[in-house]
N, C-alpha and C positions, 0 to 999 in steps of 0.2 A: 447827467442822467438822460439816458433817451425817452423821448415823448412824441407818442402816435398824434399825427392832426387832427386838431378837433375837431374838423369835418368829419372823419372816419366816425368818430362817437365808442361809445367803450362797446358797443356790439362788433363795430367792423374788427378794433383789436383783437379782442379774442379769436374772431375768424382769422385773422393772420399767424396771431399765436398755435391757436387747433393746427393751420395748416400746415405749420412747420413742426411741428411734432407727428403729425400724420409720415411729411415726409419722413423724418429721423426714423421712426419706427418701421418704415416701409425699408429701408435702407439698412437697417440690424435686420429684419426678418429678412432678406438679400444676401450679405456680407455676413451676419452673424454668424451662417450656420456651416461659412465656407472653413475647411481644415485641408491645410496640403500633408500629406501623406509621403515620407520619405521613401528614395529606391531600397534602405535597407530595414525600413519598418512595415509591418500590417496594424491596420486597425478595427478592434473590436467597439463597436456600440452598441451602446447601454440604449434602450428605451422604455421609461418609468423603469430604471432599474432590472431591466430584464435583457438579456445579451442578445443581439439579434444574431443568427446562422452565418448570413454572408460577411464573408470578410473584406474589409476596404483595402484595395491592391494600393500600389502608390499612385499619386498625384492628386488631384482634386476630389477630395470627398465633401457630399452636402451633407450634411444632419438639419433637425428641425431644432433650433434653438429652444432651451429652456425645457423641452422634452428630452431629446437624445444627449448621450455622453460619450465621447469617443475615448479610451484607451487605447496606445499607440506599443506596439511589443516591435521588440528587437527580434531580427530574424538571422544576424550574422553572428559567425562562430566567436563564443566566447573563452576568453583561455581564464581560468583560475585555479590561481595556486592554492594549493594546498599546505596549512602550515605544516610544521613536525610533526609527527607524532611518534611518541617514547614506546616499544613494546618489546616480546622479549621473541626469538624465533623457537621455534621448535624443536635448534639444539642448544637452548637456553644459554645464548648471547643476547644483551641488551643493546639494542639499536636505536636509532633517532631517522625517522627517514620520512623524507618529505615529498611532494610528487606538484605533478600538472593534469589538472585536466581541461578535454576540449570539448566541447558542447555546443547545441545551438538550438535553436526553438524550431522542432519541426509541424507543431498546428499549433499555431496563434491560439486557439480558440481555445481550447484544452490550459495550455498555459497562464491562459487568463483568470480563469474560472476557476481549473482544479485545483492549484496552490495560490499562496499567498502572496511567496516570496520564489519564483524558482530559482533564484540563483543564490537566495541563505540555503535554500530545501537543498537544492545538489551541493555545496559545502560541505553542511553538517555529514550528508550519506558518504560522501567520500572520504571523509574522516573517520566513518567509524568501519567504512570497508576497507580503509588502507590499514588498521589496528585490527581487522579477521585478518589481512591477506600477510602479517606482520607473524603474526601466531600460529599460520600452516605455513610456512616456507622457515626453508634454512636458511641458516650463510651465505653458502653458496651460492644460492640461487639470487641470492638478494645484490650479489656482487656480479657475478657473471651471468645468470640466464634471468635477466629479467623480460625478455619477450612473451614467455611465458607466465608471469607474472601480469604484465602489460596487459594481456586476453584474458587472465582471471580477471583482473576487478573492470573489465569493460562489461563483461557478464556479470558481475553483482551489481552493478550500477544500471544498467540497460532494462534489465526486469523494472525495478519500481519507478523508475521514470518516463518509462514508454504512455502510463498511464496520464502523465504530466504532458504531454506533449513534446516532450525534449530528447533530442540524440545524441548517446555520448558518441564522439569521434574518434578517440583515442584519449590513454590516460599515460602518462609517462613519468616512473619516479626517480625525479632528479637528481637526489643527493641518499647518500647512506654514512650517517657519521655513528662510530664507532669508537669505544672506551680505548684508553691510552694504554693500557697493559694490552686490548690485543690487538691492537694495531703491534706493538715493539715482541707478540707471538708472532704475527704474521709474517713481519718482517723478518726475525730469524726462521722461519719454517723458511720463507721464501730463499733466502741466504744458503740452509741447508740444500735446498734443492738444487740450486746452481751449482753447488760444490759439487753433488752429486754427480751431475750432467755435465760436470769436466772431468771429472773422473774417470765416467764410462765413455765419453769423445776420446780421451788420449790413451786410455787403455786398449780401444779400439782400434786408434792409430798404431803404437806399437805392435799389435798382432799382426794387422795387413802389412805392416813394413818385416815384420819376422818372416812373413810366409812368402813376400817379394823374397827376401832374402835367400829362402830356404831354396826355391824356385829357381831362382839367378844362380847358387854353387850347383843345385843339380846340374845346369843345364852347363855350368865351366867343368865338371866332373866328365860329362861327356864327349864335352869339346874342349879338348889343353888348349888350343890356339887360342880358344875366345880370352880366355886365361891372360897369356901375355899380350894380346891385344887389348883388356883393361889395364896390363900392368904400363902399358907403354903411353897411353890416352894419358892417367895419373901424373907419371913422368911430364907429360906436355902440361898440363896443367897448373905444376907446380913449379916448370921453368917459367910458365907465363906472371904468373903472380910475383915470384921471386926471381930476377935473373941472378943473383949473387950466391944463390943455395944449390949444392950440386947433389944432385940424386944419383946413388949406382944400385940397380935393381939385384936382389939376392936374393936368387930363389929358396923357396922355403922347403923343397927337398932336401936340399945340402943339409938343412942344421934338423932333420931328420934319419938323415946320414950315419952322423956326427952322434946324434941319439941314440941308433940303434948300435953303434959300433961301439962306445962307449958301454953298455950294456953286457954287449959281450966280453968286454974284457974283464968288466966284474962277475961274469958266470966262471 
């Protein structure tokens, strides 16, 4: 155990003692009240409980220990999911559809003070404006035009958290899960569709090949040559493919000939 010299006497002790506690205390009222201030935080302090205006940017902030209270607020974008939620649309299809939103504290101050929680507070709100935005919109939109959808609930959300201090960035809903009967509608609507649209593609095709057609005998109608100049291209054609097959062209006047002669023998 340590033991002051007895010359000192129990006055000098004490003053040794006082003097090392003066320092300590000098050293906490120093150090104590130092707070480093992140680049992606602001800090609000409290003084007797009461929030001072200015807000602490980052890096070194003093407060007066055992007075002041410093609260430290995130100021970078937060992404939170949003879970499912069950609703029916407004051509009474039940859905499950779950989304993102993006957010971020744009005054500390506000954020601190006017809610409790802002990030349970914007949760719950975007829960219950993704179950309105569930109940004005159809199918459709909920599958294919969801952009439009996307600037609805940025505008239901944006009104009562302007007040909070927070900005939504965008909201985005991720998924749309759908009952097993109309998914296996969907899928045959789908099925029909396509059928449909080969349909009208090859029906399409045969007309413009009919009116080539119709096009191509006028134009041998008015020119016989063009005529046996297809008939003779053919002939090459068919010697190339087959050397062992012999083609002898037969004009088709003859067995028109042949038609109309016969005719008259039976009149």
């Amino acid at each position: 155990m340590f033991e002051f010299p007895a010359a000192l006497g129990g006055s000098g002790a004490l003053a040794i003692v006082c003097c090392g506690l003066s320092v300590l205390a000098f050293l906490w009222a120093i150090f104590g009240g130092v707070r480093v201030v992140n680049q992606v935080e602001r800090g609000i302090v409290f003084r007797f409980g009461k929030a001072r205006s200015r807000i602490r940017q980052p890096g070194l902030a003093i407060i007066i220990p055992l007075i002041d209270h410093m609260k430290k607020v995130n100021v970078q974008i937060i992404t939170l999911p949003v879970p499912s939620q069950e609703g029916i649309t407004r051509d009474n299809v039940s859905v499950k559809v779950d989304a993102v939103v993006y957010f971020r504290v744009n005054d500390p101050y506000k954020a601190a003070i006017e809610v409790q929680n802002y990030i349970f507070a914007v949760e719950l709100l975007a829960q219950t404006s993704l179950r309105s935005t569930i109940g004005k919109a159809e199918l459709d939109d909920l599958l294919s035009n969801r952009d439009e959808l996307h600037r609805h609930l940025v505008e239901i959300l944006e009104e009562p958290v302007t007040a909070w201090g927070i900005h939504i960035d965008r909201v985005e809903i991720k998924d749309v899960q759908l009952p097993e009967s109309m998914k296996r509608s969907m899928s045959k609507q789908a099925e029909a569709e396509r059928e449909r649209r080969a349909r009208v593609i090859t029906a399409d095709g045969e007309q413009r090949a009919a009116q080539s057609l119709a096009e191509a005998s006028r134009i041998m109608a008015d020119t016989p040559g063009a005529l046996q100049l297809r008939l003779l291209q053919t002939v090459v054609e068919v010697a190339a493919e087959k050397n062992s097959t012999l083609v002898m062209p037969f004009p088709i006047e003859l067995l028109r000939f042949f038609e109309k002669y016969g005719r008259e023998q039976q009149d």
